[in-house]
N, C-alpha and C positions, 0 to 999 in steps of 0.2 A: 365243631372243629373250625380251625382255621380257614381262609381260601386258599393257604399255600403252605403245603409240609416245610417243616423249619430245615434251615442246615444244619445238620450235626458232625463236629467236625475233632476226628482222631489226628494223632503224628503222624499219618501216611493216605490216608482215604478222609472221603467227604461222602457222607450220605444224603443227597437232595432230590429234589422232586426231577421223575423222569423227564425229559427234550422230545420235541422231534429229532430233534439233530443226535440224539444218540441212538437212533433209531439200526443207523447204516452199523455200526460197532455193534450193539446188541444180535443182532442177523446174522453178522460173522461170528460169533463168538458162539452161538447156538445153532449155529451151525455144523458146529465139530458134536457129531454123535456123544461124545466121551464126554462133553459137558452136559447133554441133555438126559445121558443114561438115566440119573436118579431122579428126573423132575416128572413134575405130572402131565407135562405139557409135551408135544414133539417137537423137532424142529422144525421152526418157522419154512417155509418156500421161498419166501420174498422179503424183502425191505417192508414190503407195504403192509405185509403182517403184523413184522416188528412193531412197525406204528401204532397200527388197529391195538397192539398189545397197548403200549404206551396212551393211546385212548381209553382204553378199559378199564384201567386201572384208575386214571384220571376220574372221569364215571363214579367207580364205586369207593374213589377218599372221597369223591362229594357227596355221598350216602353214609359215611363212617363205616361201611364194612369193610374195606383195609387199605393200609398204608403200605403204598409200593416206593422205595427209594431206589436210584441207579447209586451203587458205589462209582466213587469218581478217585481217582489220583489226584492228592489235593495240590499236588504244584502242578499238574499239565490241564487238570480238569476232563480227564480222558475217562470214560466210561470201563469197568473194570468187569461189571457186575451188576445184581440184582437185589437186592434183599426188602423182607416185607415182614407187616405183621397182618394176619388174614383170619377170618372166622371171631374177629371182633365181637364180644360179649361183654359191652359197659354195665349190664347188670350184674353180671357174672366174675367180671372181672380180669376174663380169660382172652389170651389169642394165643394161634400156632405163629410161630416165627417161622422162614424160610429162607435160604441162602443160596445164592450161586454163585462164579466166579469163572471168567474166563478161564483156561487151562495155562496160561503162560503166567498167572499168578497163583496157582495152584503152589501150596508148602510155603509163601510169602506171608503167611500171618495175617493177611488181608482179609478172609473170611472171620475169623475169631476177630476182630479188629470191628469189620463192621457188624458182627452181632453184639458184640459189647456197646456198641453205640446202641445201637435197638434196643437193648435189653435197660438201656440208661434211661430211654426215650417212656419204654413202656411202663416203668414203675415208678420213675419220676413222674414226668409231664402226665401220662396218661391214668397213672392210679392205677394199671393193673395190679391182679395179686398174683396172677399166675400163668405160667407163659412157658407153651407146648412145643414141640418140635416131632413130628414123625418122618424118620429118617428110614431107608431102607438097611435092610441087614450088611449088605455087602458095601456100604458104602460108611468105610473105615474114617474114612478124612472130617465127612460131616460127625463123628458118632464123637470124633476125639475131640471136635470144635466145641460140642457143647460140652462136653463131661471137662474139659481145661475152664469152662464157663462157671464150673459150681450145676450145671443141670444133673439131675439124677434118673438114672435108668429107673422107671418104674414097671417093664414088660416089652411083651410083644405083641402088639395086637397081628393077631393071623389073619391072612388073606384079604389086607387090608387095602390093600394097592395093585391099580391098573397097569400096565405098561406091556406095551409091544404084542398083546393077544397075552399075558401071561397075569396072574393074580399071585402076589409076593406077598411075604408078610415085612412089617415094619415094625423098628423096634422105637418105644416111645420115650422119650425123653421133659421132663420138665423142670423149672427153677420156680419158687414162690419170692414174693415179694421179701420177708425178713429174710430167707438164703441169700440173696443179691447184697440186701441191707449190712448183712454179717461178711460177706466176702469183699464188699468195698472197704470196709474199715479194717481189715486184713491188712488189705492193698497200701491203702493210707495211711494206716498207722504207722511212726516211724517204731524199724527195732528198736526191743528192750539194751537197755545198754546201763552203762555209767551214769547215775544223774539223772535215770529217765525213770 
């Protein structure tokens, strides 16, 4: 891998390598309960967490066990978000995707936006074939992000998730490399029409 995650860059968001300086943003933003509800993680304490976050991540791109991007607003360059690919298997060809987003961009298309960047990133650039997402049950927003993605419910794995003293089940979600391949040319291809 490279020394430094590429820009990858949609109509509205930028996906680039995490700041310290989006440290203080990411803190607030995970700081609001409602955004932490479905992560694996709780909310940070402090600024200085945020950071340690944004080191560790740092760490394990420079091992290839995963790529963390902040979503950014690509005209302010204002941190919006988080999204990654993690449990990296170059043999296998596999990783889980993951997504968050502040709550004041919640229903902005900003999550689907940046996993379509990812999902670009991982079957292009990176040769994955296949690419995970475990979402929890009740969390509607993330379930619709990827199934609008082309990802297919393939079950529920039971009791698969930690949070709060509680063990939930998640439901799983995946997309292969030719589903992506086939959906992009959907996308691209102009309608059939007159002449075409």
């Amino acid at each position: 891998m490279e020394n430094r995650l590429p820009v990858l860059a949609g109509p509205r968001v930028l996906l680039r390598e995490p700041r310290p300086e989006d440290a203080a943003h990411l803190f607030a933003y995970t700081s609001d309960p409602e955004v932490t509800r479905f992560l694996a993680f709780d909310s940070p304490r402090s600024v200085d967490e945020s950071l340690r976050f944004i080191e560790r991540v740092e760490a394990q791109r420079h091992l290839d066990a995963e790529y963390v991007f902040t979503i950014a607003d690509r005209l302010t360059n204002e941190p919006l978000g988080i999204t990654g690919l993690r449990h990296l298997d170059p043999a296998m060809g596999t990783a889980q995707i993951g997504t968050w987003v502040r709550r004041a961009s919640w229903g902005s298309g900003v999550n689907r936006e940046a996993k379509h960047l990812l999902l670009e990133y991982a079957f292009g650039v990176l040769g994955l074939h296949r690419v995970e997402a475990r979402i929890a049950l009740d969390n509607e927003r993330s379930r619709n992000a990827m199934m609008k993605l082309g990802a297919r419910f393939e079950g529920t794995l039971r009791q698969s998730f930690r949070k709060n003293g509680l063990i939930l089940d998640q439901a799983l979600y995946a997309i292969l490399a030719p589903e992506w391949q086939a959906l992009r040319r959907r996308v691209d291809d102009p309608p059939a029409g007159p002449g075409n």
